[in-house]
C-alpha positions as CSV (number, residue, x, y, z in Angstrom):
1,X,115.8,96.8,81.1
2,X,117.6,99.9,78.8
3,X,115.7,103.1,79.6
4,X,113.8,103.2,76.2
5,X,112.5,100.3,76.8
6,X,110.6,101.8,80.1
7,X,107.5,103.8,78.0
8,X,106.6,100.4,76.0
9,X,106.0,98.2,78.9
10,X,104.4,101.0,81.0
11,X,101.7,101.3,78.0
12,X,101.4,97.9,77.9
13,X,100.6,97.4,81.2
14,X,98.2,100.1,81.6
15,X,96.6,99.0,78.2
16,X,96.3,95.1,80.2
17,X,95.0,97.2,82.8
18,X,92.2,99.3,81.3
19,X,91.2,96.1,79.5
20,X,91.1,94.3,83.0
21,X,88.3,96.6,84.1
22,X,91.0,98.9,86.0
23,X,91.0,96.5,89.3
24,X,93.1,97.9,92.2
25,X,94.6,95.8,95.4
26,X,93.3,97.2,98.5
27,X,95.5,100.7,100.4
28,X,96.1,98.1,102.9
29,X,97.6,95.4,100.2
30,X,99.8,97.7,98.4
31,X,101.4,99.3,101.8
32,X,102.0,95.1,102.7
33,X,103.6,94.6,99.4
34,X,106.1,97.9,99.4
35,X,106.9,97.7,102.6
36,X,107.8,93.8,103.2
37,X,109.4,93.1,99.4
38,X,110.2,96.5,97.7
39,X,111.7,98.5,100.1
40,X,114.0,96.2,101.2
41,X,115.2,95.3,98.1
42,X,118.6,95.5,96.8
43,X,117.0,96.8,93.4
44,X,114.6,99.7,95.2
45,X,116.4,103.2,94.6
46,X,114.3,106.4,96.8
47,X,115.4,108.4,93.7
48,X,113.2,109.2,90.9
49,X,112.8,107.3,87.8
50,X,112.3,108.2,83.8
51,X,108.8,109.5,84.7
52,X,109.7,111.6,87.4
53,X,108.4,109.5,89.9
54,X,110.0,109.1,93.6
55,X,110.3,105.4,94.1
56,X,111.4,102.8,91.8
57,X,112.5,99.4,90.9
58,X,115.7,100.1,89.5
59,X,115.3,96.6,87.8
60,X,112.5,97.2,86.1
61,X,112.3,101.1,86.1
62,X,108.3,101.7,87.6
63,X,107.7,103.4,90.1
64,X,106.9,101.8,93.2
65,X,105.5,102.8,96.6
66,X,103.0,102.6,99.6
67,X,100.9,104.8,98.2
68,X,97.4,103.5,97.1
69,X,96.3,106.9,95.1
70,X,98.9,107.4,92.6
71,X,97.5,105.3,89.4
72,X,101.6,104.9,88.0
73,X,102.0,102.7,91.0
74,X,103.1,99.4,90.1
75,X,102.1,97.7,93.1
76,X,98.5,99.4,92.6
77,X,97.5,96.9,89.5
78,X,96.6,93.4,90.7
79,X,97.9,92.2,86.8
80,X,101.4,93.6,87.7
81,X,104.3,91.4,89.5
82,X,107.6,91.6,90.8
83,X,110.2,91.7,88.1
84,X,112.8,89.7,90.0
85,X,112.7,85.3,89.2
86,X,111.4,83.6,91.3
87,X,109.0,87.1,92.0
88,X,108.7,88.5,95.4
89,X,105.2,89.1,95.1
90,X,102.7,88.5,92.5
91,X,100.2,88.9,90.1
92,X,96.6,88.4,91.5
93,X,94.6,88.9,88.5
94,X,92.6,85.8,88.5
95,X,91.4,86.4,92.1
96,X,89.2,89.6,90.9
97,X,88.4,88.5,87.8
98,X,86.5,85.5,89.9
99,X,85.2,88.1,92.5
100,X,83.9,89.8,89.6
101,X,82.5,87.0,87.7
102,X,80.8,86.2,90.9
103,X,78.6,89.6,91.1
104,X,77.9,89.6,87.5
105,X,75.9,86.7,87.6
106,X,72.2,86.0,87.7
């Protein structure tokens, strides 16, 4: 993905997000998913990306990490997935949108 290209899918996302209710995976998920599929891979750089972020896929450009507070977080948003084919993790949309649907009813 070309640099420009970086600020359309971030909106995106967060727009898919927002409209998703704004569901976060778990502290405990997120540190699982950075630390057995990002941070080993070939395509994580420790540097910072576009958005001044520490931490990012350089394959897709967002920022990536273990951290569970900060909302630019890929990892953070269940409706997000690994950019590489076959993905190494992801998304896991559907299971809160059932957990959801589940409370909401009568």
């Amino acid at each position: 993905m070309t640099d420009f290209m970086a600020p359309i899918k971030f909106t995106i996302s967060m727009k898919d997000w927002i409209v998703a209710g704004c569901p976060m995976r778990s502290p405990e998920w997120v540190e699982e998913i950075f630390t057995e599929h990002c941070r080993p891979c070939d395509f994580y750089k420790p540097g910072r990306n576009i958005f001044g972020q520490k931490g990012y896929c350089e394959k897709c450009g967002c920022h990536v990490s273990a951290s569970s507070t900060n909302p630019l977080n890929k990892i953070l948003d269940p409706n997000n997935a690994c950019p590489l084919d076959p993905p190494k993790w992801g998304r896991t949309i559907e299971k809160f949108k059932k957990h959801s649907n589940k409370e909401n009813k009568p």
